[in-house]
C-alpha positions as a Markdown table, in Angstrom:
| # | Residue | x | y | z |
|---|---|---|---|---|
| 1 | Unk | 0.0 | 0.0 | 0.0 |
| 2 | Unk | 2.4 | 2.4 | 1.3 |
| 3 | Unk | 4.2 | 1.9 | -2.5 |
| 4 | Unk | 1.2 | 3.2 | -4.0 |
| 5 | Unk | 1.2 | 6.5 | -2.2 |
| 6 | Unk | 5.2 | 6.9 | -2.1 |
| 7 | Unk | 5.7 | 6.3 | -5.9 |
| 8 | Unk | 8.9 | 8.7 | -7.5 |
| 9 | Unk | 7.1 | 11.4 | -8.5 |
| 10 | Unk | 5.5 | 12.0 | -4.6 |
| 11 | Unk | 9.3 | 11.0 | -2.9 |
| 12 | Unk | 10.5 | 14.0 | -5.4 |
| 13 | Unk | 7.8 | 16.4 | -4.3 |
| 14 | Unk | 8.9 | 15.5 | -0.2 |
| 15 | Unk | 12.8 | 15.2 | -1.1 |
| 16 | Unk | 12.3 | 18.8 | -3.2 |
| 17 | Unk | 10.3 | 20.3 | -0.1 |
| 18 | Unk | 12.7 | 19.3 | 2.3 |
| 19 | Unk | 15.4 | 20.7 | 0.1 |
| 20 | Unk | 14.0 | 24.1 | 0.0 |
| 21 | Unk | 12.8 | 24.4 | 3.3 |
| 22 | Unk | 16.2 | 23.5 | 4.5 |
| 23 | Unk | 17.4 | 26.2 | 1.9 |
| 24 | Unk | 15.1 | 28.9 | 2.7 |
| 25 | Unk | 16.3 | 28.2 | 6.7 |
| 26 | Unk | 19.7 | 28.9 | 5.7 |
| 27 | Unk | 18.1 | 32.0 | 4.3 |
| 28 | Unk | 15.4 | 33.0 | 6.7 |
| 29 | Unk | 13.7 | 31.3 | 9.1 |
| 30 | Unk | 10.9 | 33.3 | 9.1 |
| 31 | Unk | 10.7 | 33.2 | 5.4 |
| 32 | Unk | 10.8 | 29.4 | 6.1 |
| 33 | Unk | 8.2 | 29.3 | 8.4 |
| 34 | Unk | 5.8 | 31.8 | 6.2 |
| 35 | Unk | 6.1 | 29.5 | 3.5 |
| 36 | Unk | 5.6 | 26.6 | 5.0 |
| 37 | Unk | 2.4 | 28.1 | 6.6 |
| 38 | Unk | 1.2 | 29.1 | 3.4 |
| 39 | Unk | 1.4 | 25.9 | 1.8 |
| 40 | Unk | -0.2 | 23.9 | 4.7 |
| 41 | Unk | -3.1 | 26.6 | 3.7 |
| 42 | Unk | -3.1 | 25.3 | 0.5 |
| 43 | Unk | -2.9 | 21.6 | 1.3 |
| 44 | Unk | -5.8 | 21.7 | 3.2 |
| 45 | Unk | -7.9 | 24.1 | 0.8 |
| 46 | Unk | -7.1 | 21.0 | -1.8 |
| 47 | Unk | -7.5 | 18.2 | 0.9 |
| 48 | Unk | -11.2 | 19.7 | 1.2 |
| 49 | Unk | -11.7 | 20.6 | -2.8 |
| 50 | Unk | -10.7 | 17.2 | -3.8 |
| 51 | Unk | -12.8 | 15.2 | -1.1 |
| 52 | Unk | -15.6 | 17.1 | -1.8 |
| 53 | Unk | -14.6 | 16.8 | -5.9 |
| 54 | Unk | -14.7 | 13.2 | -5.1 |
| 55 | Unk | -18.0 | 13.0 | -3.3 |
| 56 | Unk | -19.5 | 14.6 | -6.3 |
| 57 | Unk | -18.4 | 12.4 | -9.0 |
| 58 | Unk | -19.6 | 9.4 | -7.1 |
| 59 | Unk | -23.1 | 10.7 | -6.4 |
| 60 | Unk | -23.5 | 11.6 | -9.7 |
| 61 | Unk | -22.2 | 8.0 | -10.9 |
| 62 | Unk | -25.1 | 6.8 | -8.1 |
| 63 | Unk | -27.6 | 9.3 | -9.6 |
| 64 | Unk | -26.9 | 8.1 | -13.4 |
| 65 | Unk | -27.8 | 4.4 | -14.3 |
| 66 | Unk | -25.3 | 2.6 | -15.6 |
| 67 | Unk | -27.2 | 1.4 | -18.5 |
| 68 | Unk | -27.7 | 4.9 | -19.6 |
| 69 | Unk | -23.7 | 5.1 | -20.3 |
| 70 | Unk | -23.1 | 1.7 | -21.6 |
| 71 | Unk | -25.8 | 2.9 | -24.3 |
| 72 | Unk | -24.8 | 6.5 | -24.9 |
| 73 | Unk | -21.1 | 6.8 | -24.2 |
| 74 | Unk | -20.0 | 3.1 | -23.9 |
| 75 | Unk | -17.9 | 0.9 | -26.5 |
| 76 | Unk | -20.7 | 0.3 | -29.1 |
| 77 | Unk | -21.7 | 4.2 | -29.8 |
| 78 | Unk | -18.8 | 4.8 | -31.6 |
| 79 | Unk | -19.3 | 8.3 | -33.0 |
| 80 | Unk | -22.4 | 8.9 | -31.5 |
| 81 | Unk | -20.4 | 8.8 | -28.1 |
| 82 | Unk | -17.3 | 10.5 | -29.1 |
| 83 | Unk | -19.8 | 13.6 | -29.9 |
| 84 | Unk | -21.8 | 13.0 | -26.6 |
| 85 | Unk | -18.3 | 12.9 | -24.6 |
| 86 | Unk | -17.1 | 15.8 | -26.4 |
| 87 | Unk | -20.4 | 18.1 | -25.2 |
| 88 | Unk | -20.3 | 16.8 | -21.6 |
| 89 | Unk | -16.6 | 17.5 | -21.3 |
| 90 | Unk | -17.2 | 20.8 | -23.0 |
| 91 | Unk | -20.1 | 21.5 | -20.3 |
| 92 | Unk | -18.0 | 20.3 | -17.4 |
| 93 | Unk | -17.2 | 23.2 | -14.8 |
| 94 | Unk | -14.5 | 23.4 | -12.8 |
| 95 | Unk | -10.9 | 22.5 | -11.5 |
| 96 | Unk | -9.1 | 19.0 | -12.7 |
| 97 | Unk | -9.8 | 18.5 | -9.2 |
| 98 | Unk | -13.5 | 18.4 | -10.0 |
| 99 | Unk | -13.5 | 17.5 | -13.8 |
| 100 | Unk | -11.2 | 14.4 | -13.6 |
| 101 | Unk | -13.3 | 12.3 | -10.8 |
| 102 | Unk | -16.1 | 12.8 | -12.8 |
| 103 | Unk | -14.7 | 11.6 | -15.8 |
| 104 | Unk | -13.3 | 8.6 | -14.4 |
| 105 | Unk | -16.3 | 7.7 | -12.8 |
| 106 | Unk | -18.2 | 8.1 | -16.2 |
| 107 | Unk | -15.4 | 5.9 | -17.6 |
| 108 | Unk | -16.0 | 3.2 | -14.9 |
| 109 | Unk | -19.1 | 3.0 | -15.2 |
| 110 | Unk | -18.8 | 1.9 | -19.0 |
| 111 | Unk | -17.8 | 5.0 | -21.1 |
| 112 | Unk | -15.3 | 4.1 | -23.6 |
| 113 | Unk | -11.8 | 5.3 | -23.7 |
| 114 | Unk | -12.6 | 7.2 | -26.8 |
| 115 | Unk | -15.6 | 9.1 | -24.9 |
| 116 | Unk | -13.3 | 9.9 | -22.2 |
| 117 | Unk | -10.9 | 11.0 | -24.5 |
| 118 | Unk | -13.0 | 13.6 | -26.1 |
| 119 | Unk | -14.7 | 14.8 | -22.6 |
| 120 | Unk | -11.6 | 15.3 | -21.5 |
| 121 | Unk | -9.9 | 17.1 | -24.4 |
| 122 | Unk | -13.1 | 19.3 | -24.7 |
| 123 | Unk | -12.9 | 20.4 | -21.6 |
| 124 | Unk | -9.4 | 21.7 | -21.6 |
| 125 | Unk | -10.2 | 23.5 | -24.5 |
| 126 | Unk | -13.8 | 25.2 | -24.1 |
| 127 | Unk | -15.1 | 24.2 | -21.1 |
| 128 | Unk | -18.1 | 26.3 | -20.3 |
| 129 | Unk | -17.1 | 27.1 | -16.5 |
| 130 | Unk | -13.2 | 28.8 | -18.2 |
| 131 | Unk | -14.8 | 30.4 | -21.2 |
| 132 | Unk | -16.0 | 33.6 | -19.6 |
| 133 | Unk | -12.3 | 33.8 | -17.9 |
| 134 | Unk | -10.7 | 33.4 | -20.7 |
| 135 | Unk | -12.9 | 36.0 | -22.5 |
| 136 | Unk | -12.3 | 38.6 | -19.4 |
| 137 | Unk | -8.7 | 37.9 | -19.9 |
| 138 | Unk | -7.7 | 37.0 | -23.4 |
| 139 | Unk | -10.7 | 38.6 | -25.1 |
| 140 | Unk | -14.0 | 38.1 | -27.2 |
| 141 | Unk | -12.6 | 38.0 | -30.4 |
| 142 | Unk | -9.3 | 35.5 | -29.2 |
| 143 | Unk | -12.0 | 33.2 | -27.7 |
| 144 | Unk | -14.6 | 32.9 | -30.4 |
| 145 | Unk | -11.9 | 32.2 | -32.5 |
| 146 | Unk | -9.5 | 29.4 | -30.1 |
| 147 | Unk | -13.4 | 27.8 | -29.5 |
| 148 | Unk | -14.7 | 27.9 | -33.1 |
| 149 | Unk | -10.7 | 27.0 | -34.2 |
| 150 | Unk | -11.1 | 24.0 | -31.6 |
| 151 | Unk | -14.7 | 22.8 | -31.7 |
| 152 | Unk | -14.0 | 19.5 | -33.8 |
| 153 | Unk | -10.8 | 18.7 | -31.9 |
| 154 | Unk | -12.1 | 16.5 | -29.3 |
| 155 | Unk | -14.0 | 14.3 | -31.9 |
| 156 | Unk | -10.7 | 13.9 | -33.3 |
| 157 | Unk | -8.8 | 13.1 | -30.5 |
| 158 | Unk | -11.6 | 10.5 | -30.2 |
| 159 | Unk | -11.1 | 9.1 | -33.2 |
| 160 | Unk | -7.9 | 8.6 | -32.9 |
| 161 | Unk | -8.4 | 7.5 | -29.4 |
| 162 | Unk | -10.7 | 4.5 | -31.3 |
| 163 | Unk | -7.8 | 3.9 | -34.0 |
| 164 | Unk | -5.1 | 3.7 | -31.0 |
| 165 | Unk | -7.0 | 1.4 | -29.2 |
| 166 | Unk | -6.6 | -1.4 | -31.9 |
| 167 | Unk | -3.0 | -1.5 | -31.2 |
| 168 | Unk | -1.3 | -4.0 | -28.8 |
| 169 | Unk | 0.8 | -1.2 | -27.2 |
| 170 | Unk | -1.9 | 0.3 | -25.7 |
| 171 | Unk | -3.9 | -2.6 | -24.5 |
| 172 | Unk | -3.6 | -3.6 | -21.0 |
């Protein structure tokens, strides 16, 4: 168990933060202690998010009958689902923190990989809850054209998600 949560990348993260805590001590102290502080703030800010991110996409997977995703986003819709993956990704709000549990649990509860694909590549490219950011900050002109420049990629990304699925490499 304890090999699943200490993998390399998390002994990185705690040999990198002891690093630079014992760095920023040779520094400041108090800088040390300030940072440390604020990033305890933001490890429990996530700790709560991601729970509660969690929570959600299971009582959604509870509220939506499997059936209904075999059927719609499952292995036999082929296009159908890809284009069905690609508006609920692109009508996904929120954080990866949010976005990804939701996905996953669509996905175990019988989406195919090339649904989950397209959900997930539409939502990092026009999902509806970063749109009006992105307009605030980008502009309306910039957005219209990334979104209307974008709109078939996820189908694509599907597609190809279907084609890469024939090949032994990327079978289990």
């Amino acid at each position: 168990m304890l090999g699943n949560i200490f993998d390399s990348t998390t002994l990185g993260f705690i040999i990198a933060a002891i690093v630079l805590f014992v760095v920023l001590c040779a520094k400041d102290v108090s800088v040390a202690v300030s940072a440390t502080k604020d990033g305890l703030t933001l490890f429990f800010r996530y700790v709560i998010l991601i729970v509660c991110a969690m929570l959600v996409a299971t009582y959604v997977q509870a509220l939506i009958p499997k059936e209904l995703i075999t059927a719609y986003l499952g292995k036999q819709s082929g296009l159908k689902g890809i284009f069905l993956g690609s508006v609920i990704g692109g009508l996904t709000p929120g954080s990866p923190y949010a976005a990804m549990p939701f996905f996953a649990g669509i996905m175990r509860m019988g989406a195919s990989v090339p649904t989950g694909v397209a959900m997930v590549c539409a939502w990092g490219l026009w999902s509806i809850g970063r749109l009006p950011f992105e307009v605030a900050v980008m502009g309306s002109k910039f957005t219209m054209i990334q979104v209307v420049s974008s709109i078939l990629l996820p189908v694509v990304a599907g597609l190809m998600a279907l084609v890469l699925q024939s090949f032994k490499f990327f079978s289990p």
